[in-house]
Every structure is written in structure tokens, then in C-alpha cells.
C-alpha positions as CSV (number, residue, x, y, z in Angstrom):
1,X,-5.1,11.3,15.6
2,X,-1.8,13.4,15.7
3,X,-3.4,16.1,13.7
4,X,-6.6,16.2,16.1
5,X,-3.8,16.0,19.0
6,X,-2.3,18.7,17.2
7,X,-5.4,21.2,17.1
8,X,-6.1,21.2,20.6
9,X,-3.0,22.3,21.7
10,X,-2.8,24.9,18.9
11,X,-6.5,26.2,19.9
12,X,-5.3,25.9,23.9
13,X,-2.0,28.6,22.9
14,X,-4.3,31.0,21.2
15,X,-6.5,31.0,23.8
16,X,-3.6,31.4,26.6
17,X,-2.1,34.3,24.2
18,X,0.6,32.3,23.5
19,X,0.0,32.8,19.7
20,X,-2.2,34.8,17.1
21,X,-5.3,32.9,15.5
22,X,-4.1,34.2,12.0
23,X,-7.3,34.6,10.4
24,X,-8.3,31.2,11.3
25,X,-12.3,31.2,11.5
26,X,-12.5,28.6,14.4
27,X,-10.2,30.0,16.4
28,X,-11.3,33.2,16.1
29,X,-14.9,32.1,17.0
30,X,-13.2,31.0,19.9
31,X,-11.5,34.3,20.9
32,X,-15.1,36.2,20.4
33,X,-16.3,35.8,24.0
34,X,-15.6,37.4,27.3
35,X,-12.8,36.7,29.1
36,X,-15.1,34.6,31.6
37,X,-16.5,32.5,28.8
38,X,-12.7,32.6,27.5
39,X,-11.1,31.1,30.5
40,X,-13.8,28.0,31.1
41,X,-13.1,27.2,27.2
42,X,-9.4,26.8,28.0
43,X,-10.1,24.9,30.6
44,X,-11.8,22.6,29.2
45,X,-9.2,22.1,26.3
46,X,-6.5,22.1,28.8
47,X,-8.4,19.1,30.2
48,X,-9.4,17.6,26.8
49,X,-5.3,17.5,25.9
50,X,-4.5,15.9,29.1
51,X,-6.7,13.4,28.4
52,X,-6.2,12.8,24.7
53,X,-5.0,9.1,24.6
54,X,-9.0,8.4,26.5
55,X,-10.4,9.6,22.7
56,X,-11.4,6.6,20.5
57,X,-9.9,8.2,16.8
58,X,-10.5,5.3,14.4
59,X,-11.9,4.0,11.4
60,X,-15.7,2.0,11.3
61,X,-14.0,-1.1,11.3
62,X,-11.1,-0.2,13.9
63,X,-14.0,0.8,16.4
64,X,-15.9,-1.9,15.8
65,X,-12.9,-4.6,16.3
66,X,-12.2,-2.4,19.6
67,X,-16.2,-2.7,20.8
68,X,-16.2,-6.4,20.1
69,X,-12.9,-7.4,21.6
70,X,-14.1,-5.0,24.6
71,X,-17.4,-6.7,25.1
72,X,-16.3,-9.8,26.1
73,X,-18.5,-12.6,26.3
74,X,-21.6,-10.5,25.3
75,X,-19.5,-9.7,21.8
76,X,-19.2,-12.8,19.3
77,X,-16.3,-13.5,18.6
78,X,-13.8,-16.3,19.4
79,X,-10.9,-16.0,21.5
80,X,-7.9,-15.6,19.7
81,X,-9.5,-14.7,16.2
82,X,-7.4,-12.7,14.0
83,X,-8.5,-9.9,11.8
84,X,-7.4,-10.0,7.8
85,X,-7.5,-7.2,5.5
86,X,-7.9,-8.9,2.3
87,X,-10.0,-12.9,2.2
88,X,-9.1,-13.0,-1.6
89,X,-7.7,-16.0,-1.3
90,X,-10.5,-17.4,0.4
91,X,-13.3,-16.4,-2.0
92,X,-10.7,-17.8,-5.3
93,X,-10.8,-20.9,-3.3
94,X,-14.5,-21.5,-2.6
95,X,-15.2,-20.1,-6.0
96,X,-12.7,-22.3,-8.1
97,X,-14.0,-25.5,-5.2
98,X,-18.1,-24.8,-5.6
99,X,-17.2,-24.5,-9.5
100,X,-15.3,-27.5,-9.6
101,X,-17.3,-29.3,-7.9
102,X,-20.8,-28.3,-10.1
103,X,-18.7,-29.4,-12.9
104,X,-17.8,-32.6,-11.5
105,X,-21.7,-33.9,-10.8
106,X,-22.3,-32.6,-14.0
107,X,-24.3,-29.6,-13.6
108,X,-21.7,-26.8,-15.4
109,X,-22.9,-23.3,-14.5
110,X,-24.2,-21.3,-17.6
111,X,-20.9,-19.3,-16.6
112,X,-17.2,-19.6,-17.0
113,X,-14.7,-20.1,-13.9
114,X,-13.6,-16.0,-14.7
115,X,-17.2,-15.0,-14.3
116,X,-17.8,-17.0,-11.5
117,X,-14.9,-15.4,-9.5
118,X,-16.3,-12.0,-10.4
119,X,-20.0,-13.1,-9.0
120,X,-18.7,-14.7,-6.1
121,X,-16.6,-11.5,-5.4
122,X,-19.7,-9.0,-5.3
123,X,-21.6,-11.5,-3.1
124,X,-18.6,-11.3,-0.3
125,X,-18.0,-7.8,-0.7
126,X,-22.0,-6.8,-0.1
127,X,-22.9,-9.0,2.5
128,X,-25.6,-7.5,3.6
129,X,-27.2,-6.9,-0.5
130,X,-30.4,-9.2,-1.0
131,X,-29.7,-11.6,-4.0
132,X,-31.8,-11.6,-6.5
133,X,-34.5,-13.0,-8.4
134,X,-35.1,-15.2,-5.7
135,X,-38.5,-16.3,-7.8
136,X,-36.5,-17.6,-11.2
137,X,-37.6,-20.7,-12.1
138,X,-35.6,-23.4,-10.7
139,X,-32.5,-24.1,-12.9
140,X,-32.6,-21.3,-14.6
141,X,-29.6,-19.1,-15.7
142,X,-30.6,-16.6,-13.0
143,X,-31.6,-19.3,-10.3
144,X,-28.2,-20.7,-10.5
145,X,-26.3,-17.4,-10.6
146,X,-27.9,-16.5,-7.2
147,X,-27.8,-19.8,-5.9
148,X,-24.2,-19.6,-7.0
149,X,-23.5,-16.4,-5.3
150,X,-25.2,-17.3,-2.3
151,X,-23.0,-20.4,-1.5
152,X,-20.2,-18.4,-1.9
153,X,-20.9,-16.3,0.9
154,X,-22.0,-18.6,3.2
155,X,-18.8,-21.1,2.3
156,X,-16.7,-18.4,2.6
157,X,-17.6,-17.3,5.9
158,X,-18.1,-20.9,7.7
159,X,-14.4,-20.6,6.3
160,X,-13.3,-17.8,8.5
161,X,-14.7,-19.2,11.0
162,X,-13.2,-22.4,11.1
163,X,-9.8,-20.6,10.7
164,X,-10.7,-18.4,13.0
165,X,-10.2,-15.2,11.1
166,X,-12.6,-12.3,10.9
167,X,-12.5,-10.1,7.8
168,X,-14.3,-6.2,8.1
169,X,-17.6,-7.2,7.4
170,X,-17.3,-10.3,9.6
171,X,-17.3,-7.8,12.9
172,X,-19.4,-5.1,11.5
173,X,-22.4,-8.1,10.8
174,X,-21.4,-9.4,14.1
175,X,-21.6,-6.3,16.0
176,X,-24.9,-5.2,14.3
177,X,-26.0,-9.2,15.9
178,X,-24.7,-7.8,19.4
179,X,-26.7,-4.9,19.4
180,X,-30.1,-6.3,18.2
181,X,-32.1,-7.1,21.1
182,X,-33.3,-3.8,22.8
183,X,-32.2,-4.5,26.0
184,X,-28.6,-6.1,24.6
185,X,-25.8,-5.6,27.1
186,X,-23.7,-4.0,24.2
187,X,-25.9,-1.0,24.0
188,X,-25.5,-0.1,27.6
189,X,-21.7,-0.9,27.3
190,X,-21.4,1.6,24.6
191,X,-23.5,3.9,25.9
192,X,-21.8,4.1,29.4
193,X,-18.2,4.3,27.1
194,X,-19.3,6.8,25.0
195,X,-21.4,9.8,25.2
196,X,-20.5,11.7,22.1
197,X,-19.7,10.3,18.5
198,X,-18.6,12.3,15.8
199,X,-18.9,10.6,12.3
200,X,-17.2,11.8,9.2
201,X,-17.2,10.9,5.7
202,X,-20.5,9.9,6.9
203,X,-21.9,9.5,2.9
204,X,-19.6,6.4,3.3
205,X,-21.2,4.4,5.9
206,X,-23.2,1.7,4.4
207,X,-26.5,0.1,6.2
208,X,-24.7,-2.2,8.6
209,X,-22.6,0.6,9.7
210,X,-25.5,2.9,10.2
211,X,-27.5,0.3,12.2
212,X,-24.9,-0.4,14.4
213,X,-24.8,3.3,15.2
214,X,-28.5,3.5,15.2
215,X,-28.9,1.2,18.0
216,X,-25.8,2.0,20.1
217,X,-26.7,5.9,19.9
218,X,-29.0,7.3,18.8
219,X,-31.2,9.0,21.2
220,X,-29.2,8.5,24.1
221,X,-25.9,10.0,23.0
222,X,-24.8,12.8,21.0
223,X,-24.3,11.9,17.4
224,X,-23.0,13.8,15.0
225,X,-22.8,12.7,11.4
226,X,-20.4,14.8,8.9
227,X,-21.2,14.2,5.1
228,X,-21.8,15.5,1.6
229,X,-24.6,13.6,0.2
230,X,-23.3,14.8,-3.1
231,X,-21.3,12.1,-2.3
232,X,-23.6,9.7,-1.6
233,X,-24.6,8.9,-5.2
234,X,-21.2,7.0,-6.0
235,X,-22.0,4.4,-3.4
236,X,-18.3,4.5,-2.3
237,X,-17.4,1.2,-0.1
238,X,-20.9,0.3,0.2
239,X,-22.2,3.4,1.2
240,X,-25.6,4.4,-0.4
241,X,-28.0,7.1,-0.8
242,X,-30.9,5.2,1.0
243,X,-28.4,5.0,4.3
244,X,-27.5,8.5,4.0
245,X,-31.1,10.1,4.0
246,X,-32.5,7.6,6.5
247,X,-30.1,9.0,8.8
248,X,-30.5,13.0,7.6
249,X,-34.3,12.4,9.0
250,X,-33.9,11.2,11.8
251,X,-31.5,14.2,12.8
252,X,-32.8,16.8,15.6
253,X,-30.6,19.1,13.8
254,X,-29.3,20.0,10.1
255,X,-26.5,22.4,9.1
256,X,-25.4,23.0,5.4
257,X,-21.9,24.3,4.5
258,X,-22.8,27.3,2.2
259,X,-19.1,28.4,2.3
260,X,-16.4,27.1,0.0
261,X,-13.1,27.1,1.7
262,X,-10.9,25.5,-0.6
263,X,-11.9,26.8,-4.5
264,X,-11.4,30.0,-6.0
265,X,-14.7,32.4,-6.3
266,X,-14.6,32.4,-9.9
267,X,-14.8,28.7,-10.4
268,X,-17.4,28.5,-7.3
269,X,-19.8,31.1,-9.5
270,X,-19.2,28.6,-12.8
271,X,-20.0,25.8,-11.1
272,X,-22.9,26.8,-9.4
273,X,-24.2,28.7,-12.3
274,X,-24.1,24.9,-14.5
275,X,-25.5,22.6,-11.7
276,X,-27.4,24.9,-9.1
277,X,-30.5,23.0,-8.6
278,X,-29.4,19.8,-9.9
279,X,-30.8,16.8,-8.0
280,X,-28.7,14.3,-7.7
281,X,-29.6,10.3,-7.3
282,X,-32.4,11.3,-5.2
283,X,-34.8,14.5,-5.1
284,X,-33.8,15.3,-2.2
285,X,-29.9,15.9,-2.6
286,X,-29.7,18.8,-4.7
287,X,-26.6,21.2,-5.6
288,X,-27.3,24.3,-3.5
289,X,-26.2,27.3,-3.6
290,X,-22.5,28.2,-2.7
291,X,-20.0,30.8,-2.4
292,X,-16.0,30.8,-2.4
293,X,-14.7,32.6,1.0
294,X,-11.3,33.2,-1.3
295,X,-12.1,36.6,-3.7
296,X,-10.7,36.4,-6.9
297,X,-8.5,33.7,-8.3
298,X,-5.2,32.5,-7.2
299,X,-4.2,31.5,-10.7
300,X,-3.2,34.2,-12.9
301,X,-3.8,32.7,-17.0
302,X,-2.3,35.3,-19.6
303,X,-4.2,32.8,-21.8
304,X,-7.6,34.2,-20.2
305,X,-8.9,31.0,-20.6
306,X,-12.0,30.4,-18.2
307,X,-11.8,28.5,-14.4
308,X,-14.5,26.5,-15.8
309,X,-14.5,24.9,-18.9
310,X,-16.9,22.0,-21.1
311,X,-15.0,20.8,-23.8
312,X,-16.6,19.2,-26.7
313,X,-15.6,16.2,-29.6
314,X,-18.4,16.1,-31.9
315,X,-19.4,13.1,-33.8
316,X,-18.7,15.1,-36.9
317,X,-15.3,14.8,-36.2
318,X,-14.6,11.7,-33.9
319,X,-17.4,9.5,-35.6
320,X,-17.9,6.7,-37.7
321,X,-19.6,6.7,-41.3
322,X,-22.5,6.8,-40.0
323,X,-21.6,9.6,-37.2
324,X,-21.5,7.1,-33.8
325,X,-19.0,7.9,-31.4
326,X,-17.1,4.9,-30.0
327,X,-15.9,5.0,-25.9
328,X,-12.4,3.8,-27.2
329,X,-11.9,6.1,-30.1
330,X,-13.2,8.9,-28.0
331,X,-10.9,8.3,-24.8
332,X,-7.2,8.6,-26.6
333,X,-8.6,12.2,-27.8
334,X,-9.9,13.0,-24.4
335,X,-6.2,12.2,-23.3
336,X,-4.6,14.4,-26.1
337,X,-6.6,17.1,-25.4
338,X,-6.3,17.4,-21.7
339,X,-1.9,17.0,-21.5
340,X,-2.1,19.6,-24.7
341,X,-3.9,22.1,-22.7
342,X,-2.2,21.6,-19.9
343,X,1.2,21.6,-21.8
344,X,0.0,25.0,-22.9
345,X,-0.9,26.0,-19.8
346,X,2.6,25.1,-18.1
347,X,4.6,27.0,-21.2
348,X,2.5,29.9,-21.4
349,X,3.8,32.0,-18.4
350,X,0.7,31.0,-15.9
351,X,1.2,31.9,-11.8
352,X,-0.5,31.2,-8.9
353,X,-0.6,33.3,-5.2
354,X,1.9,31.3,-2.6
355,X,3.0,33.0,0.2
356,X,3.9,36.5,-0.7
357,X,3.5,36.7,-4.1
358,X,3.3,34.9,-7.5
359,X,5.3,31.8,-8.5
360,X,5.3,30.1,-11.3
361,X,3.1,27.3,-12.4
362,X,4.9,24.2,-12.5
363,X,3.5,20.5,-13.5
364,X,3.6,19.5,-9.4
365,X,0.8,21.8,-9.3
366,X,-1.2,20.2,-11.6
367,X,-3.7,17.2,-10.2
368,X,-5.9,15.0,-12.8
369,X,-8.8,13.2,-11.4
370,X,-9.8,10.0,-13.7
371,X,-12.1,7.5,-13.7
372,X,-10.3,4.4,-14.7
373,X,-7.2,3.1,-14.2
374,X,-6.7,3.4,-18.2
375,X,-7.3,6.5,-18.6
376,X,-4.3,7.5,-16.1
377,X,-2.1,5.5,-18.3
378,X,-3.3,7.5,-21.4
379,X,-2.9,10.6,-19.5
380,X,0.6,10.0,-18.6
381,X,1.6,9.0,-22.0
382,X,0.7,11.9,-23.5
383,X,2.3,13.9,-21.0
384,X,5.3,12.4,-21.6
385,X,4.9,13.0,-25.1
386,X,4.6,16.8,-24.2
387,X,7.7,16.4,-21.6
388,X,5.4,17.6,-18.8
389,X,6.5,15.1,-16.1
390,X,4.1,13.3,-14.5
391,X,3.5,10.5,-11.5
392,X,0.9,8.4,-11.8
393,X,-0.8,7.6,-8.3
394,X,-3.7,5.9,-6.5
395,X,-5.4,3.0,-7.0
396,X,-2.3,2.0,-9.6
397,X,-0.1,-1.3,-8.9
398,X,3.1,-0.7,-8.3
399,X,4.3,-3.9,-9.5
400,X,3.1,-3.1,-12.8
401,X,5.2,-0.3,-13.0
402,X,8.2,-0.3,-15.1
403,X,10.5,0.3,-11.9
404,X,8.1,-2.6,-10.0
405,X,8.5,-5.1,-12.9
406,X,12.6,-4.5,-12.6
407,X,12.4,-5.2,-9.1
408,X,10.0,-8.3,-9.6
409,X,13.2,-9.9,-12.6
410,X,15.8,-9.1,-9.8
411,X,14.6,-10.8,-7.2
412,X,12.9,-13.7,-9.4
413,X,16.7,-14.1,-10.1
414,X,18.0,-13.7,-6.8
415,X,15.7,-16.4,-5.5
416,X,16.4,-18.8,-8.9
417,X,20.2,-18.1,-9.6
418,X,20.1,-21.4,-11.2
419,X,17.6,-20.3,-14.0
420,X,19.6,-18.6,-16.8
421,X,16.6,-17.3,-18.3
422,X,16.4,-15.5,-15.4
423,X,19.5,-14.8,-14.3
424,X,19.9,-13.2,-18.0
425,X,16.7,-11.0,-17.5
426,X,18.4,-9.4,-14.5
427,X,21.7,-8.8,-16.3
428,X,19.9,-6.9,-18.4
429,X,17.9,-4.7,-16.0
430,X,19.0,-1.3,-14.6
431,X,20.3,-2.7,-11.4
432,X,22.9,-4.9,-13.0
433,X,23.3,-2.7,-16.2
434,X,24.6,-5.3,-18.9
435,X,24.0,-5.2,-22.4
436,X,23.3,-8.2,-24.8
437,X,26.1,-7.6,-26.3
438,X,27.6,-8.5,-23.1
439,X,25.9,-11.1,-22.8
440,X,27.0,-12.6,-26.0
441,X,30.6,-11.7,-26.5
442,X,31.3,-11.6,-22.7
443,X,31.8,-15.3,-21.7
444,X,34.2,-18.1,-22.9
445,X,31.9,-19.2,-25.3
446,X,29.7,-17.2,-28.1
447,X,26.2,-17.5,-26.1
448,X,28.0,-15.9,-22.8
449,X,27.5,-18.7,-20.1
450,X,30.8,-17.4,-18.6
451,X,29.0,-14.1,-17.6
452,X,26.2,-15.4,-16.8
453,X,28.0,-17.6,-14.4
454,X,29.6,-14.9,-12.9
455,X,25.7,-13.0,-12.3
456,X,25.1,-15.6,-11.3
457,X,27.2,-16.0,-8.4
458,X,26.9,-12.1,-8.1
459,X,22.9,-12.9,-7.3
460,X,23.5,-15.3,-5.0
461,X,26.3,-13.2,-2.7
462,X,22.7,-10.3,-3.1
463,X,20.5,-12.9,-1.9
């Protein structure tokens, strides 16, 4: 919201003459009018800063929560009802409870407890995804896997309710409800409240979102959806490629970004020339045709290797007897490969255009995308093996870093100062700084319970 804050007031000094656009395209498409047409823009921007803090700037779920409590009495939702980020411990309970229980009358699922939680997890986190085979035959495998799933669901959300807690798909469902009739007083309240909506990431919105907008705006406001349908095809937090051109068609009006603002010309040419034409997950989302608005490159390779690049492991090389290539054999070499040439790439002299001129390439610079989780750790182990020093960031756990799991021993022992075992573990970790050696020869007697005494006490005075 700062940022869009931010903008305004940086369009409203260029157009006072307060400031240069500096080759900013927007701003300078605002500067190419007459000095009529110039004032009443400023204007209006003066007028849009002033009133700023009117502008709803949320996320999906943050506007819904604001509609629904807004509503009142024509919005479901109890008074008092709190919003949680994450119901995993609601679905482990109904899952490990409906398993239990099926085990208990005697009918034990054709799965295990860890492959219920997983099926019970999907069913909560697609609410609005029809179950299927809804036509097995009755006791089936299948049958009682959707049957399964389905109860999960529905427990979990007669759950929420009774604790009066609402989780993100709770209000958007519930919103969607508000706004079904056609004469439902929600539409006219959001209609009245807001006459123009401006959606982006819009490849993300998933059907319930869409339909909410659907029925609050369209046709009676103006609605403007910002996506990449490239996009689309991952179905990122439920969004889907269905959603995505349901809405493109029903558009009065369809703009394409031809211009690539962000990539270098030469890789913009390579890529186009490799997937130009491509249709992706649906006919009609195909790679167009693009062009880079920076000339040249920025990155300057005495190596001369190309901006684009498809590397190859063949099976004669990476394959089994019989020339198969294995995912898990393959993936360490992908690893190798990628922090060699990029190890190579650091020590061979490479610059890149910042500010005035040149600097050199450094490993901050460098950004790998991944697809797994593991792959990041093999990435970053190789790396290290190279001494190119890398962070590993994302969707990663903290905790299960090695700095995380030393903070996770200290304050196990800070909370337990009673627990040798513990208290030991600690001694040992960076914060403390003891050896075992210490630990052994340090006390008044040979296993060190002297020491540890005094850690002890030292953990407790922390605490």
C-alpha cells in the first residue's frame, strides 16, 4: 500500500515540475498532453493522495474478511468469530478421530493413518473440488477414500464453527453464499462501495474467488483483471486455467504485454525463438511473440557463453545397463552441473551494467529457481563445495536449519535445565561454546556433572 501511496505522490511532483520523469514510460505518458489536459490530471492525483487511506489495497481473503464483517447481518458470519491462518491442527484432529474411530467399529480404511492425513488435507484445502468417483461401488477402495475425504471436510468445518473460527476459505465460500441470490443485499453494498476493482496476479484466483467477483461486479463496475495466463497452468493456490479463460471471455476489453521490461534483448530473442507458439495447458494460452525494451545485454561473459542455454545428460552417460535414466541419479548431476557453471561463471571475470558502469559479478547476484525443496539443498551443497556462498530461501524451514536447530537445543534446555541430556546438548552448541572434553574433565567427577551443574544454573539465570 506504501508503495502505491508512494507512486501517486511521485507522479503528482512530476506533474507539478517538481521533478524529471527519468525515462519512466508512465510518467512520461502522463507529461504528453497539453497543459489543459495536464492540470485536470494533477488534480485529480492531488485528490486521489488526499484521499488515499479511502482505497481498499488488500489481499482476496483480506477483502473478503473486510466485505463480510462490513455487511452486517446480511453477511454470515457470527459475532466475534476469529480468523486463523493455518486449521492444521484441526484437520490432524478429525483425521486421526474419523480414522480412529473406523478402526474402532471395525471397518479399517484400505489406507494408513499417514495417507489419511494427506487425503483429508487436499479435501480442506480445495473446498470447492467435486470428489470423485462418486459411482464406485459401495465399499470399495475408491468409495471409502471419497467418503473419507468428504467427512473430513464437513467435520472440519462444523469444527470451526463451533469454535467460532473462520479459516480463508471459510469467508470466501461464505461470501460467494452472500452474493447468490440476484437481488442479494451484498451486491448492492458492494456495488454502492466500490465502483472500480483492480485485480492482480489475477491467474491466481481460483473459482470461488472469481464468482464472488462475478456477481459483485461485473457489469456494473469497472473490473480490471491483471494476469499472465502463462501462469495459469501451475494452478498456484487453487487458481486454474478453466477460472482464468472464463473470465478472459467475458472481458469488453483485452490488452497483451508485448514488451519485456525486465530481461535482456538477447535472452528475450532465445526464448521466444524455442517456445513462440507454444500452447500451454489450453489452446488458447499460447507464448506470443515478445520483445526486450533493454538493447543488448547487461551481463558482459568473456566466456561467450549464450543468455540461453539447454543442457543435456544423456542416458549414455547417466544410465543404467540397460540405458534408463533414474530421477535420483539424475538430480545430484543436475546440482553439480549448475554450481560448476556458475562457479565458473563467478571466477571467470563476468560484469554486469549498474549505475555508471560495469561491476563485477558477485554470487548475491546470482538467483536459482528450483522445484523442490531438495533440490535447493543439493544446490547449496555443491556451492559450498565450490566456496560460492549461498542462502537458501523460500518455502525452506527455518527450524531445520543448522542455526534453527541450535536455537531449538538452547531453549529445549532453557525450558528443562533439569534434563542433563539436554542441558549437555546446549553446552555443546555455539551459544554456550564447550567442548566434550569439557564436559568430561571439567567437573569434580570424570563424567563432568560439576559443569553441567554450573550450565545448568547458567540456563536457568537465561530463562
Amino acid at each position: 500500500k506504501d508503495r502505491v501511496r508512494e507512486r501517486l505522490v511521485e507522479a503528482n511532483a512530476v506533474l507539478a515540475g517538481e521533478r524529471t520523469s527519468d525515462d519512466d514510460p508512465l510518467l512520461q505518458l502522463l507529461l504528453d498532453v497539453d497543459d489543459a489536459e495536464r492540470a485536470q490530471r494533477r488534480r485529480r492525483l492531488r485528490a486521489a493522495v488526499a484521499r488515499f487511506d479511502e482505497a481498499t489495497i488488500t489481499t482476496t481473503h483480506g477483502f473478503c474478511h473486510a466485505v463480510l464483517r462490513s455487511l452486517g447481518t446480511t453477511g454470515d458470519v457470527e459475532p466475534g468469530s476469529a480468523l486463523i491462518e493455518d486449521d492444521t491442527d484441526i484437520v490432524d484432529q478429525v483425521v486421526s478421530d474419523l480414522y480412529l474411530r473406523a478402526v474402532g467399529q471395525g471397518k479399517t480404511p484400505p489406507f494408513d493413518h499417514a495417507e489419511a492425513a494427506v487425503l483429508g488435507r487436499r479435501a480442506v484445502d480445495d473446498p470447492s473440488a467435486h470428489l470423485l468417483p462418486t459411482d464406485a461401488e459401495p465399499g470399495s477402495p475408491p468409495d471409502v477414500r471419497r467418503r473419507f475425504a468428504s467427512a473430513v471436510r464437513d467435520e472440519a468445518a462444523r469444527r470451526r464453527l463451533a469454535a467460532r473460527t473462520l479459516s480463508y476459505d471459510d469467508l470466501l465460500q461464505r461470501l460467494a453464499e452472500a452474493l447468490e441470490p440476484d437481488d442479494a443485499p451484498a451486491r448492492t453494498v458492494m456495488r454502492d462501495r466500490w465502483r472500480v476493482v483492480l485485480v492482480d496476479e489475477f491467474q491466481d484466483t481460483d473459482p470461488v474467488q472469481w464468482r464472488i467477483l462475478e456477481r459483485a461486479f461485473l457489469g456494473h463496475a469497472t473490473m480490471v483483471l491483471v494476469g499472465d495466463p502463462k501462469q495459469a497452468i501451475y494452478g498456484f493456490r487453487g487458481g486454474d486455467v478453466d477460472t482464468y479463460l472464463r473470465a478472459a471471455a467475458q472481458a469488453d476489453t483485452r490488452r497483451t504485454l508485448t514488451v519485456n521490461h525486465r530481461s535482456d534483448a538477447p535472452l528475450v530473442t532465445a526464448v521466444d525463438t524455442v517456445l513462440r507458439g507454444a500452447a500451454l495447458g489450453d489452446p488458447e494460452i499460447v507464448v506470443r511473440p515478445a520483445t526486450a525494451a533493454l538493447e543488448g545485454s547487461r551481463l558482459h561473459d568473456p566466456t561467450g557463453d549464450a543468455p540461453f542455454r539447454l543442457r543435456a545428460h544423456l542416458r549414455a552417460d547417466a544410465g543404467d545397463d540397460d540405458g534408463h535414466l533414474r530421477i535420483g541419479d539424475v538430480r545430484p548431476r543436475v546440482a553439480r552441473d549448475v554450481a560448476a557453471d556458475i562457479a565458473a561463471l563467478l571466477g571467470g571475470g563476468a560484469t554486469y551494467d549498474h549505475g555508471d558502469g560495469p561491476v563485477p559479478l558477485t554470487a548475491g547476484d546470482v538467483a536459482i529457481l528450483v522445484e523442490r525443496h531438495g533440490d535447493a539443498a543439493m544446490l547449496h551443497e555443491e556451492l559450498t563445495r565450490h566456496r560460492v556462498p549461498a542462502v537458501r530461501t523460500g518455502g525452506s524451514d527455518v527450524l531445520q536449519s543448522d542455526a534453527g536447530q541450535d536455537w531449538v537445543v538452547l531453549l529445549t534446555a532453557m525450558e528443562s535445565p533439569h534434563r542433563s541430556g539436554y542441558v549437555r546438548a546446549a553446552a555443546l552448541g555455539p551459544f554456550l561454546g564447550l567442548t566434550a572434553a569439557d564436559l568430561a574433565t571439567g567437573g569434580a567427577d570424570p563424567d563432568g556433572d560439576g559443569l553441567t551443574d554450573r550450565v545448568s544454573a547458567q540456563l536457568r539465570d537465561l530463562a
